[in-house]
Rosetta silent file (secondary structure, phi, psi, omega in degrees, C-alpha in Angstrom):
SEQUENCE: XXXXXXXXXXXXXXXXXXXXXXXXXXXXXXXXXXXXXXXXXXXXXXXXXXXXXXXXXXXXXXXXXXXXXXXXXXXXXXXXXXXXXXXXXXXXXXXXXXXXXXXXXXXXXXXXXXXXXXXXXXXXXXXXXXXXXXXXXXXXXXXXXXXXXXXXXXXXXXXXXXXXXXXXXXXXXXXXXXXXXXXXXXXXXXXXXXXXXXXXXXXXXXXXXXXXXXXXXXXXXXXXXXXXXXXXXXXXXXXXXXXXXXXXXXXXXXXXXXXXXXXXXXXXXXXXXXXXXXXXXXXXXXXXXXXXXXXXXXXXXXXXX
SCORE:     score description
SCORE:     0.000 S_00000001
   1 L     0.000  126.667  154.139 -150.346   70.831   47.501 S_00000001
   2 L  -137.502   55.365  175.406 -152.373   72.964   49.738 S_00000001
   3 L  -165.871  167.604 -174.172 -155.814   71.841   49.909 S_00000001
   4 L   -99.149  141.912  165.471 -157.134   68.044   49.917 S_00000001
   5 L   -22.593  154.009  163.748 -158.721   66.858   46.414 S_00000001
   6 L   -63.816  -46.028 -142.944 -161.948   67.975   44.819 S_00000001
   7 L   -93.530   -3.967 -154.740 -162.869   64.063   45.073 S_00000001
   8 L   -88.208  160.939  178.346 -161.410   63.540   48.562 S_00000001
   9 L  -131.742  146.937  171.292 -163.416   61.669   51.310 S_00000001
  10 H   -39.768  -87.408 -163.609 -162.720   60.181   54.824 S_00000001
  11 H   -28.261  -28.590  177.500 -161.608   57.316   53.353 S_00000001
  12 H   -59.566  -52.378 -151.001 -159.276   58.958   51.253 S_00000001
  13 H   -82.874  -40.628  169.479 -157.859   61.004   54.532 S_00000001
  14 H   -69.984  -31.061 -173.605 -157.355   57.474   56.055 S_00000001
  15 H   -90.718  -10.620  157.619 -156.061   55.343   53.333 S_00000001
  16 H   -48.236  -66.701 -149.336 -153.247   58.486   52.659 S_00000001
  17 H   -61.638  -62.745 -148.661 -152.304   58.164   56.769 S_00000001
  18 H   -59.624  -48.550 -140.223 -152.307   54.414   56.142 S_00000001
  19 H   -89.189  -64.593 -178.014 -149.919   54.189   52.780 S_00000001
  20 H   -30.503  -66.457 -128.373 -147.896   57.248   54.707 S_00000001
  21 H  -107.494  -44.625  148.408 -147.248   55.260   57.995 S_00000001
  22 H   -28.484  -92.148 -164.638 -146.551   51.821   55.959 S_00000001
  23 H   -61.249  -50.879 -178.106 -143.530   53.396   53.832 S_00000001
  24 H   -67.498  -28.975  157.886 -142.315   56.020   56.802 S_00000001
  25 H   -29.329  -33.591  178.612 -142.538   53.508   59.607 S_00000001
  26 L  -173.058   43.105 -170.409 -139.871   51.745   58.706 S_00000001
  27 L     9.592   61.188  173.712 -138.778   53.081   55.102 S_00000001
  28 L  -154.336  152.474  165.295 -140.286   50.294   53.744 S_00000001
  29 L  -124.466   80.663  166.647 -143.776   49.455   52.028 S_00000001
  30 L   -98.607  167.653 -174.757 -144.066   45.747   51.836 S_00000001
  31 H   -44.523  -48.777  158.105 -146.921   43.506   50.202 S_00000001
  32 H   -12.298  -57.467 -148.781 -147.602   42.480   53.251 S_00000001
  33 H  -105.221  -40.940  173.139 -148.347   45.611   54.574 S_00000001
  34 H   -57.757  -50.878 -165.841 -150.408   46.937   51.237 S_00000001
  35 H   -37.054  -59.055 -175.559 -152.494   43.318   51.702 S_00000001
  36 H   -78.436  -17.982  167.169 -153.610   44.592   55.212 S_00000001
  37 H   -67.097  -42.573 -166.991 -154.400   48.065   54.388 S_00000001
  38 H   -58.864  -26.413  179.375 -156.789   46.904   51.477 S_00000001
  39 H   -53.700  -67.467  175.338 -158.131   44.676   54.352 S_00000001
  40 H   -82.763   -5.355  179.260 -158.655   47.062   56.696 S_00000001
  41 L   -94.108   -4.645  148.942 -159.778   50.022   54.995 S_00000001
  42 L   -31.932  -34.767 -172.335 -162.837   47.566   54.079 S_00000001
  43 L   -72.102  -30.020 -162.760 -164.237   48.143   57.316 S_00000001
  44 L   -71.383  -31.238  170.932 -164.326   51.678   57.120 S_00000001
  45 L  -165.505  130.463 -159.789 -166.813   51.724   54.292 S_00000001
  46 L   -81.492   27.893 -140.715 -169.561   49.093   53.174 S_00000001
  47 L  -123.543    8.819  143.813 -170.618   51.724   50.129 S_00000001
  48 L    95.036  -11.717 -154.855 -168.692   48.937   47.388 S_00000001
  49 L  -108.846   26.167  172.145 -166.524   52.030   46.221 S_00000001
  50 L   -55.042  -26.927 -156.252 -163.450   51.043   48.383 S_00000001
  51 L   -91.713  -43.739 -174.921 -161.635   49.982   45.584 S_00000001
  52 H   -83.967  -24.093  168.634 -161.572   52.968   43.486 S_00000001
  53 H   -78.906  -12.435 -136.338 -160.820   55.282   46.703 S_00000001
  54 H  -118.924  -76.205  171.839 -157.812   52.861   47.597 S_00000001
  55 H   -44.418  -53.422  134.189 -156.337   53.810   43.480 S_00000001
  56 H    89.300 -163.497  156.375 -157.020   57.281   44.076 S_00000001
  57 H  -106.989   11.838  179.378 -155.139   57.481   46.474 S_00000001
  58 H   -76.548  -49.149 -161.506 -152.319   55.415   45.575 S_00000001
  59 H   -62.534  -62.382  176.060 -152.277   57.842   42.382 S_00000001
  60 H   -61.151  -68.052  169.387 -152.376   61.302   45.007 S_00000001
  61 L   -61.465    4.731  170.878 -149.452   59.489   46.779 S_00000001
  62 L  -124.048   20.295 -167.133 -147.105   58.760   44.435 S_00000001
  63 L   -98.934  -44.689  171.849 -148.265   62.320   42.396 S_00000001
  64 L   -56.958  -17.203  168.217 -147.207   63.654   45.900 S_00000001
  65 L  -102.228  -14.884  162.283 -143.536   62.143   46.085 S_00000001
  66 L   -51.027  -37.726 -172.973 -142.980   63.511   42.543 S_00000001
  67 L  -110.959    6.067  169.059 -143.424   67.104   44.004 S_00000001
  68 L   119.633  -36.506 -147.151 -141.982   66.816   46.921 S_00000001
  69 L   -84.700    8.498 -154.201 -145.301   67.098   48.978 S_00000001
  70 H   -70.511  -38.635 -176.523 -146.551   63.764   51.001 S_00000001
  71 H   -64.626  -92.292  162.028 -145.523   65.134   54.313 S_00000001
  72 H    -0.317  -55.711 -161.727 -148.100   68.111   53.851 S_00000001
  73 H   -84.026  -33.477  152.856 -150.752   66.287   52.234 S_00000001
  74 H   -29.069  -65.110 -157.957 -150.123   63.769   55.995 S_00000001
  75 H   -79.782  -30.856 -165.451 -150.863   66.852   57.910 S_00000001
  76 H   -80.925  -28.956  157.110 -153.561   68.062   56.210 S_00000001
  77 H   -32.893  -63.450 -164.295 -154.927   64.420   56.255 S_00000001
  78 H   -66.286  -46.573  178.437 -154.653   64.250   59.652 S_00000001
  79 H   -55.403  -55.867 -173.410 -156.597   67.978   60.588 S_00000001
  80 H   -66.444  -25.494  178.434 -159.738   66.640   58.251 S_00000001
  81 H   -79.507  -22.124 -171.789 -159.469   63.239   60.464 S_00000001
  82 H   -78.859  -25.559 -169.209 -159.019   64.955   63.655 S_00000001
  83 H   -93.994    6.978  157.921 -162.245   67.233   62.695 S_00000001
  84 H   -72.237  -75.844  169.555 -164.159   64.462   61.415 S_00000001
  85 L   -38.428  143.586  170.596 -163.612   61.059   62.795 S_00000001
  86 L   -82.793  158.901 -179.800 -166.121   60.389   65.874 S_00000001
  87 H   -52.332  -12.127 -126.695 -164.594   59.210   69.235 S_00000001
  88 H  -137.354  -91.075 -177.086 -165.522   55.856   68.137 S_00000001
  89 H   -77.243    0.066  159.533 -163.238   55.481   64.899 S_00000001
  90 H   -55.506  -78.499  123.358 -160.565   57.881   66.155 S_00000001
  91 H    42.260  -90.156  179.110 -159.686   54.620   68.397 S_00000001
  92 H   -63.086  -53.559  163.526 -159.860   52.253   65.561 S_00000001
  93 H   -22.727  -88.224 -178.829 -157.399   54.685   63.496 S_00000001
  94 H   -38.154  -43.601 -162.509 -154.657   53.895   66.453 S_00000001
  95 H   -78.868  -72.783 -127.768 -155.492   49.802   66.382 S_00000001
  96 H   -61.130    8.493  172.844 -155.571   49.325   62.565 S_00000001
  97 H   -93.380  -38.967  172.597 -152.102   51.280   62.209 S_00000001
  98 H   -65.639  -15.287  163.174 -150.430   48.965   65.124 S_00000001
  99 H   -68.494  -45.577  157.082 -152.002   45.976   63.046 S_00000001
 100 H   -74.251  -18.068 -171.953 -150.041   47.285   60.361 S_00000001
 101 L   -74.696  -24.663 -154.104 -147.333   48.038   62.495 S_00000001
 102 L  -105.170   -5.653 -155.632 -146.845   43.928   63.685 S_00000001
 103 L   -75.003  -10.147  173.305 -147.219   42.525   60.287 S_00000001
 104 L   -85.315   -6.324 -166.232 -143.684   42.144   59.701 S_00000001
 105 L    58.212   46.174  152.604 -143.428   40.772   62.890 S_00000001
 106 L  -174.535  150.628 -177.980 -141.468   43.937   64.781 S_00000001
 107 L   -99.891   82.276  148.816 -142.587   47.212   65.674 S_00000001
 108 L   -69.544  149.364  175.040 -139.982   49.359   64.729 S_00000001
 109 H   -55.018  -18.955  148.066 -139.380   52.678   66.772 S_00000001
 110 H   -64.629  -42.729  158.781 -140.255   54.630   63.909 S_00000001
 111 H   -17.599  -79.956 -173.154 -143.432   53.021   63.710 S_00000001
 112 H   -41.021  -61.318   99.046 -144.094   53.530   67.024 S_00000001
 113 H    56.931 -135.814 -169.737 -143.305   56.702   66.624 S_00000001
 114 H   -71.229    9.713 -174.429 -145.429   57.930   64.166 S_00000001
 115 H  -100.098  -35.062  154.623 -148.597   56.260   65.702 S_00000001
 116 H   -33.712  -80.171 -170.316 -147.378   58.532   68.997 S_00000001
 117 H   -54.070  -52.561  167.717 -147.667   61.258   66.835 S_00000001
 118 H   -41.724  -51.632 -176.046 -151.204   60.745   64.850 S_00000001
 119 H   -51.015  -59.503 -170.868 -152.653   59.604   68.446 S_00000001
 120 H   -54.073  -47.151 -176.971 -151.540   62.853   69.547 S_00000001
 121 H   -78.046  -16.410  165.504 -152.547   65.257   66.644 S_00000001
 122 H  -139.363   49.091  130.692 -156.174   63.375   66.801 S_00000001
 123 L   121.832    6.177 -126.333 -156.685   63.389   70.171 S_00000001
 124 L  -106.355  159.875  148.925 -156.327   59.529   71.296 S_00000001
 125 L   -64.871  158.007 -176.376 -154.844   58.371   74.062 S_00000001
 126 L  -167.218  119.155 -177.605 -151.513   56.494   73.324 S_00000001
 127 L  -106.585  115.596  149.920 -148.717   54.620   75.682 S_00000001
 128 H   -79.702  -27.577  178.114 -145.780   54.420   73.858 S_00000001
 129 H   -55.985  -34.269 -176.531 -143.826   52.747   76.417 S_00000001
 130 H   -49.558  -97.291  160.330 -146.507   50.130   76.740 S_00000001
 131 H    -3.444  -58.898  165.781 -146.379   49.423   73.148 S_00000001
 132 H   -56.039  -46.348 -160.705 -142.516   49.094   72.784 S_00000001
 133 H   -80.068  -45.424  175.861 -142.405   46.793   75.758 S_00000001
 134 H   -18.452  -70.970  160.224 -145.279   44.531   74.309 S_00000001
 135 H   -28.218  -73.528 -163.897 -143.217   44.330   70.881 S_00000001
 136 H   -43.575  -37.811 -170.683 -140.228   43.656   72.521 S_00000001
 137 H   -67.589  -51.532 -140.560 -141.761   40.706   75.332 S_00000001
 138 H   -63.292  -52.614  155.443 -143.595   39.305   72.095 S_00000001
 139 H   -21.281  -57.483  147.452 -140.366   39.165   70.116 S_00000001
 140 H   -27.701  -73.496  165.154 -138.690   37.753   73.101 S_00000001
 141 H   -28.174  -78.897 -153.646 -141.150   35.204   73.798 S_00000001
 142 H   -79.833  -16.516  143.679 -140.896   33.862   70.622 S_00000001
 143 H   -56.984  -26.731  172.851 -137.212   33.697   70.323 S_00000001
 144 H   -56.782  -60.421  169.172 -137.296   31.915   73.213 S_00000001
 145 H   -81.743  -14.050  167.304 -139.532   28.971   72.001 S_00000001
 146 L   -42.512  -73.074  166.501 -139.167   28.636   68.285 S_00000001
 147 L   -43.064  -19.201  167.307 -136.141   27.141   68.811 S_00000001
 148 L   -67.921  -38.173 -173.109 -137.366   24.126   71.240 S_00000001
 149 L  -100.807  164.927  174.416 -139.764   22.903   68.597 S_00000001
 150 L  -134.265  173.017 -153.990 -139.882   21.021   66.135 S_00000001
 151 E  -124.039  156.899 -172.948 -141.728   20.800   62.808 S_00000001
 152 E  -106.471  136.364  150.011 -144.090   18.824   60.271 S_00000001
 153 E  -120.831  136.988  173.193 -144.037   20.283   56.755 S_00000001
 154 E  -115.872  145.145  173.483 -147.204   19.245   54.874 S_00000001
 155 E  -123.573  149.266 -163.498 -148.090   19.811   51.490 S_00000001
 156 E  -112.857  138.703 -169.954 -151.433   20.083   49.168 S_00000001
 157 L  -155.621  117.352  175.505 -149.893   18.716   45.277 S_00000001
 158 L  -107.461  157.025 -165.199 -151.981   19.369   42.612 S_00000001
 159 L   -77.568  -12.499 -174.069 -151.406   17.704   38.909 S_00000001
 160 L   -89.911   -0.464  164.374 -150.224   20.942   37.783 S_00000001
 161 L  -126.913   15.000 -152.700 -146.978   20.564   40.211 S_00000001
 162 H   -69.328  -27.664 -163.433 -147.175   17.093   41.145 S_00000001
 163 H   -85.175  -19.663  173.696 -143.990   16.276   38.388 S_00000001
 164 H   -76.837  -59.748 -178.872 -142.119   19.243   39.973 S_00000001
 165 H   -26.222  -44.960 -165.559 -142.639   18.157   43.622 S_00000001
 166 H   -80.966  -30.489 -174.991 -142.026   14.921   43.235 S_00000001
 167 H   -69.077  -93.308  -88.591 -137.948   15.612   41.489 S_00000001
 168 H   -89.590  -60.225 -176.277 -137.583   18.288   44.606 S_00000001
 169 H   -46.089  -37.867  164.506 -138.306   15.135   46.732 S_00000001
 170 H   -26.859  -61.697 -153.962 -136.204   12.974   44.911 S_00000001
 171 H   -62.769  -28.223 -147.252 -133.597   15.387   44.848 S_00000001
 172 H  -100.083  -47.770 -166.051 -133.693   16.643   49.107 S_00000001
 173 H   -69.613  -11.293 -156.650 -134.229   12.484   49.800 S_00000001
 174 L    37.866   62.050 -134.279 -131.888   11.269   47.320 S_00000001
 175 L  -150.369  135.825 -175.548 -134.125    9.010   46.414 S_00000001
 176 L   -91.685  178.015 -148.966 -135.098    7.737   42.913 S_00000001
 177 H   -95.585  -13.450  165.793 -138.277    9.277   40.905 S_00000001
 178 H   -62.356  -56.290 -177.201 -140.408    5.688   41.533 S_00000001
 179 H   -49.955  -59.755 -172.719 -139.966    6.117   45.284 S_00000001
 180 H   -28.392  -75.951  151.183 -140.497    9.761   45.279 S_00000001
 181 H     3.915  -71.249  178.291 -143.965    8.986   43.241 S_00000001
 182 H   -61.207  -19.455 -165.890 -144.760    6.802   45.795 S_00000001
 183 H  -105.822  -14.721  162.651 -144.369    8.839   49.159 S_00000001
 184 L  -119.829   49.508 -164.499 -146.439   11.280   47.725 S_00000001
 185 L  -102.926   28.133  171.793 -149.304    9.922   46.182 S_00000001
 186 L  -119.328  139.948  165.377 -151.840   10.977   48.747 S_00000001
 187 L  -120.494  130.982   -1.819 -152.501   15.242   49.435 S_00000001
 188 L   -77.285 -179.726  173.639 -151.614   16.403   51.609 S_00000001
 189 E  -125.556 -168.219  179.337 -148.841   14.571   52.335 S_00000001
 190 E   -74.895   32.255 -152.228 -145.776   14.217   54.992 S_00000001
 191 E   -68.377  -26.166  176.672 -143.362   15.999   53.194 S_00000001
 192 E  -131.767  119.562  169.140 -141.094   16.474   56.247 S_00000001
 193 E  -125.347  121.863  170.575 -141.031   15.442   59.946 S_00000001
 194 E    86.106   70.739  163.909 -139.403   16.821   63.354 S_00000001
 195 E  -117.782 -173.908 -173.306 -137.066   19.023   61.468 S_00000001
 196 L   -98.616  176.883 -169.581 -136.143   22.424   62.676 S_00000001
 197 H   -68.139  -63.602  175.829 -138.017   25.878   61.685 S_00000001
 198 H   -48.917  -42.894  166.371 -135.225   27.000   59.489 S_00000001
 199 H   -52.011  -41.331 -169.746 -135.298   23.607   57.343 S_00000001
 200 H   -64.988  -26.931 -155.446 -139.100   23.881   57.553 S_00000001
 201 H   -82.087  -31.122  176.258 -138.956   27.089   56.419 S_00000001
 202 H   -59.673  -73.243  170.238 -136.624   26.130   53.455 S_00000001
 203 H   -26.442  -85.819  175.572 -138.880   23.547   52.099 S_00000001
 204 H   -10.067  -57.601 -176.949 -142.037   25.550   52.549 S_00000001
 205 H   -48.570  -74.522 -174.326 -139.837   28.324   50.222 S_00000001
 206 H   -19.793  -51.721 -161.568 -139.389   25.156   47.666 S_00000001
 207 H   -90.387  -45.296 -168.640 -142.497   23.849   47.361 S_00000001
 208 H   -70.131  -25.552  179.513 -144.404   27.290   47.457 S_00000001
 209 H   -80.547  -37.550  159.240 -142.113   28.229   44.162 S_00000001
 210 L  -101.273   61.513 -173.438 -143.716   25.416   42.713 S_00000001
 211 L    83.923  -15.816 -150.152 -147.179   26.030   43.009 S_00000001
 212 L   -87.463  152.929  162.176 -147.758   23.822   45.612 S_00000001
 213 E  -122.593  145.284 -165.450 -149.486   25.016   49.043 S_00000001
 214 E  -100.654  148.382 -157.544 -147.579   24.345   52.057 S_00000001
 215 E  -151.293  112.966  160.584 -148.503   24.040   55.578 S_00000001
 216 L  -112.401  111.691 -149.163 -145.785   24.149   58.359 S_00000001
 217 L  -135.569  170.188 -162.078 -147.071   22.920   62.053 S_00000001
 218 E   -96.127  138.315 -179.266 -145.379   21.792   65.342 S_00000001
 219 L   -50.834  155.099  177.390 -144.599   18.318   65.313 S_00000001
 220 L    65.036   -1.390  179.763 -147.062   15.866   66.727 S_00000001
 221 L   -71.761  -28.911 -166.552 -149.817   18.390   66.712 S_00000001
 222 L   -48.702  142.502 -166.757 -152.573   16.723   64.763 S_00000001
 223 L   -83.526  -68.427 -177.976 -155.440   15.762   67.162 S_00000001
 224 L  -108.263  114.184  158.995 -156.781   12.810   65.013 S_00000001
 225 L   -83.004  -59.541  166.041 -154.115   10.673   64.159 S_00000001
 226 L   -97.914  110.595 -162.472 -156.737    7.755   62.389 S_00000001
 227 L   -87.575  159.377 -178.289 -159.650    9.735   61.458 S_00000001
 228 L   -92.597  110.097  164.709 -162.890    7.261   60.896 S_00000001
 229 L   -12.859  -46.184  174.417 -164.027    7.701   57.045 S_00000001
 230 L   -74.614  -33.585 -178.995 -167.423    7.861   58.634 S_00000001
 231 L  -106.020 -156.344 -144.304 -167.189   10.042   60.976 S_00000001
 232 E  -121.834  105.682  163.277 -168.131   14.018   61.027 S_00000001
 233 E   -96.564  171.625  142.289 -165.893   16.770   62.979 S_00000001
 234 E   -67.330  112.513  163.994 -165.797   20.122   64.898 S_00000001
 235 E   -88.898  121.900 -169.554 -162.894   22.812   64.658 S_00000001
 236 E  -114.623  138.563 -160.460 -162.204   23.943   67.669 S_00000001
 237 E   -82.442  150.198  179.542 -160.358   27.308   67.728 S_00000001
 238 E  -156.636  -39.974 -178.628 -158.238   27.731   71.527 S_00000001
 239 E  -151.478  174.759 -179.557 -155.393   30.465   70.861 S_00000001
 240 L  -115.561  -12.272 -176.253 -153.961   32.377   67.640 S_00000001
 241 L   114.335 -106.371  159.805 -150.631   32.061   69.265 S_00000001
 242 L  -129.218  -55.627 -170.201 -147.730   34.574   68.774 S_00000001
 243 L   -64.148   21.472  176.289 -149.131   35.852   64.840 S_00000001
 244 H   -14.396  -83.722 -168.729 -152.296   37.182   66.048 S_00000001
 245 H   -55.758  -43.119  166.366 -153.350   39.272   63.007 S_00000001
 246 H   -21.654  -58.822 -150.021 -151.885   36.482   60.878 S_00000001
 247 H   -71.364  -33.305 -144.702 -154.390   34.035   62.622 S_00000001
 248 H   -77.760  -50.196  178.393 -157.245   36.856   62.534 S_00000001
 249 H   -55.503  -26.139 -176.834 -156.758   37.106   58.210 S_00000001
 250 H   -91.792  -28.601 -164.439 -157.098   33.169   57.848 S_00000001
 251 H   -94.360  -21.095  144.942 -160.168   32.729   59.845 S_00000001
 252 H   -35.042  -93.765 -152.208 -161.861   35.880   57.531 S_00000001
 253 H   -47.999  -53.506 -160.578 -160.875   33.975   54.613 S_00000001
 254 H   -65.759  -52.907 -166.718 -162.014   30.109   56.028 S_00000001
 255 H   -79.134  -11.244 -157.249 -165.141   31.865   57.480 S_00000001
 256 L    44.680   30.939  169.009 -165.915   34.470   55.131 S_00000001
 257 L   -69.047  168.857  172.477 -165.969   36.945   58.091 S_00000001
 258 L   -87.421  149.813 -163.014 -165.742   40.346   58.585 S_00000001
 259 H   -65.670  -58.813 -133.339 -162.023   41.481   59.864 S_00000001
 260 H   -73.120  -49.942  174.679 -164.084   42.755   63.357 S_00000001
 261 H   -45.867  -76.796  172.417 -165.758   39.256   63.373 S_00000001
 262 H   -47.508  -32.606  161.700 -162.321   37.396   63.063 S_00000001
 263 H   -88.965  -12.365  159.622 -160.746   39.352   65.442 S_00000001
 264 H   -72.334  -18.541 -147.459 -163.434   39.003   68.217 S_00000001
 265 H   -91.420  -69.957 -172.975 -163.225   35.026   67.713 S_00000001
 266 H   -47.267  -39.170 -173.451 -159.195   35.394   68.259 S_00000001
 267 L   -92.588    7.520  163.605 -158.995   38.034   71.131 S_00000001
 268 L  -103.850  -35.899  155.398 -161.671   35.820   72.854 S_00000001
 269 L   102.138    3.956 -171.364 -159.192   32.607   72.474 S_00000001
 270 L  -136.365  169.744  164.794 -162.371   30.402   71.888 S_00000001
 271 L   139.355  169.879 -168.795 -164.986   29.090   69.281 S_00000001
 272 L  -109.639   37.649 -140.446 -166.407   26.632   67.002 S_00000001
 273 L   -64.122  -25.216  171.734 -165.059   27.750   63.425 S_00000001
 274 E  -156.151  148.610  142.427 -166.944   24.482   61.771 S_00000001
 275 E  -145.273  166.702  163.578 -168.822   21.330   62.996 S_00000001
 276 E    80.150   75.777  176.730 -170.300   18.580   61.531 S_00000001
 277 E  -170.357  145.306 -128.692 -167.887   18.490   58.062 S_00000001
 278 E  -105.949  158.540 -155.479 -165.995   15.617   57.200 S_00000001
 279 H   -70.396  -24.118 -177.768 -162.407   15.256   58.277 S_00000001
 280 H   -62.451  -44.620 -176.743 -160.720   15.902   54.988 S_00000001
 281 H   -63.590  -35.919 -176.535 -162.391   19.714   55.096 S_00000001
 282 H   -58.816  -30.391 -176.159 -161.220   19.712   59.063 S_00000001
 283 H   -68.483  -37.224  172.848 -157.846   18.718   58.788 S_00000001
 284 H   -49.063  -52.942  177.946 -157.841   21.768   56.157 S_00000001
 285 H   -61.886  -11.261 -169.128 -159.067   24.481   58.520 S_00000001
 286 H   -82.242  -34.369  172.967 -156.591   23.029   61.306 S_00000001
 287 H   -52.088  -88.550 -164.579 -153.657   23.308   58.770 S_00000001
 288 H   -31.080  -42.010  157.037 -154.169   26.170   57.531 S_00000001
 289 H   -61.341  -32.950 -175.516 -154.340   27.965   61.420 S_00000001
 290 H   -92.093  -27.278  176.801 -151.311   26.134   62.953 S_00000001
 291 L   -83.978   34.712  119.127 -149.238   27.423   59.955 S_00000001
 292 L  -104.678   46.649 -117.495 -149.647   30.438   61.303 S_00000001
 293 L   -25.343   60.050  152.730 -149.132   29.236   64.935 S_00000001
 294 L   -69.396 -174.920  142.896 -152.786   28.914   66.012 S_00000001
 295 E  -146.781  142.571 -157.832 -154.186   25.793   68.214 S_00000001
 296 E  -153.725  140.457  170.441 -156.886   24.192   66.972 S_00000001
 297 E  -140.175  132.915 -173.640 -158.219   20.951   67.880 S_00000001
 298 E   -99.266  110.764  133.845 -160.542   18.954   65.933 S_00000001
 299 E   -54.442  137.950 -170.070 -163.470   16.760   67.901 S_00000001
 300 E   -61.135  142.164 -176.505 -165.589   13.976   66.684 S_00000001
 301 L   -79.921  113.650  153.759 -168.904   15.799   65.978 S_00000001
 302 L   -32.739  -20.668 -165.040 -172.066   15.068   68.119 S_00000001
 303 L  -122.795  147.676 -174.372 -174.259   14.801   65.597 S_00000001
 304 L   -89.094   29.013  177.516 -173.766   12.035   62.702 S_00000001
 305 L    71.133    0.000    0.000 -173.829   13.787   60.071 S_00000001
């Protein structure tokens, strides 16, 4: 290839760089990593045709590993981005690739890497050193503390898994299929408590193969241990934690936000994400944030509802 599509667009020249930097980063493309480009290339343009630029250019990148040509069709990306983009989304280019870069939770050195190199070919400033050591403290950090705590696994059981759930309890409790029955006949439930990450993590796997969704949180966090039927709370948002972007994609989804919105709420460390809604929806938004290691605290609501 040597020219860019009749059809091509900015969007195009970004979601190429994006799919490029995903698979070469770490010779890998995971779901993960597709999830957040479709995320983030949202931002870039409100004009409803994101969807059909995103295919494409999925189509021009894999027509492009057939001939040989993806590295080219990179570069040429990158010259229409350098002579395009405004100082203002040039910037943004460099975050949303290190957002992709963390999602696996490490920053490989190719990564790193090739985000050197784009910053450089379209004009950005760019500390790599910075960058590495960040990865590396966060990655520290959280070996350090993982291991200290210990874990809740909770689970939401719906009648269409309720008959599987309850044999996997049987079966982990040894425990007959009356009992089982019994210890779970409220959702969510208790399914585990003060176990270790790896166990939690095991479960989670279990239960998530059968349908079920799973919530794993640091023991003892819940706020309101006896919530009053009556009354009305607030969720209050206070850190995202180690999983930042993790944290930033659930409160878009709870909130219907825009990813810029959800990531101002998180890199501010504060906020109100609901009040005045009844404890059963609150306990949901707190679950759902501490399994990706937010903190959240829920408060009885000033107003009575």
């Amino acid at each position: 290839m040597t020219s860019l599509p009749n059809n091509h667009t900015q969007l195009h020249s970004v979601i190429y760089v994006y799919l490029y930097f995903a698979l070469y980063g770490d010779k890998k493309k995971s779901l993960d990593e597709i999830d957040v480009i479709k995320n983030l290339i949202n931002d870039w343009d409100k004009s409803g045709n994101v969807d059909v630029a995103y295919r494409e250019t999925k189509t021009w990148f894999e027509e492009d590993k057939a001939t040989g040509n993806r590295k080219q069709s990179f570069d040429l990306c990158l010259d229409y981005l350098k002579e395009n983009l405004d100082r203002f989304h040039k910037p943004a280019l460099i975050d949303d690739l290190s957002t992709i870069s963390i999602i696996d939770g490490l920053v490989s050195e190719g990564e790193t890497t090739i985000i050197s190199e784009i910053a450089q070919a379209i004009g950005v400033p760019f500390n790599q050193t910075e960058s590495s050591s960040a990865a590396t403290s966060q990655t520290k950090q959280t070996e350090t503390i993982l291991p200290q705590i210990l874990y809740d696994v909770k689970v939401n059981i719906a009648e269409t898994n309720r008959v599987g759930i309850i044999k996997l309890y049987s079966k982990l409790y040894a425990c007959d299929l009356l009992t089982a029955k019994e210890k779970l006949s409220q959702s969510p439930v208790l399914f585990a408590s003060a176990i270790e990450k790896s166990d939690a993590d095991k479960i989670r796997e279990l239960c998530t193969a059968l349908g079920a969704e799973v919530f794993v949180i640091e023991h003892g966090s819940d706020v309101v241990k006896e919530p009053d039927p009556n009354a009305y709370y607030d969720v209050i948002f206070r850190s995202p934690g180690y999983e930042k972007f993790a944290v930033v994609m659930v409160l878009k989804e709870l909130n219907n936000l825009s990813l810029k919105e959800a990531k101002d709420i998180v890199d501010s460390s504060k906020g109100v994400l609901a009040k005045n809604i009844d404890f059963q929806t609150a306990s949901y938004y707190k679950l759902k944030l501490e399994n990706v290691g937010a903190d959240v605290d829920l408060i009885v609501s000033e107003n009575d509802g």
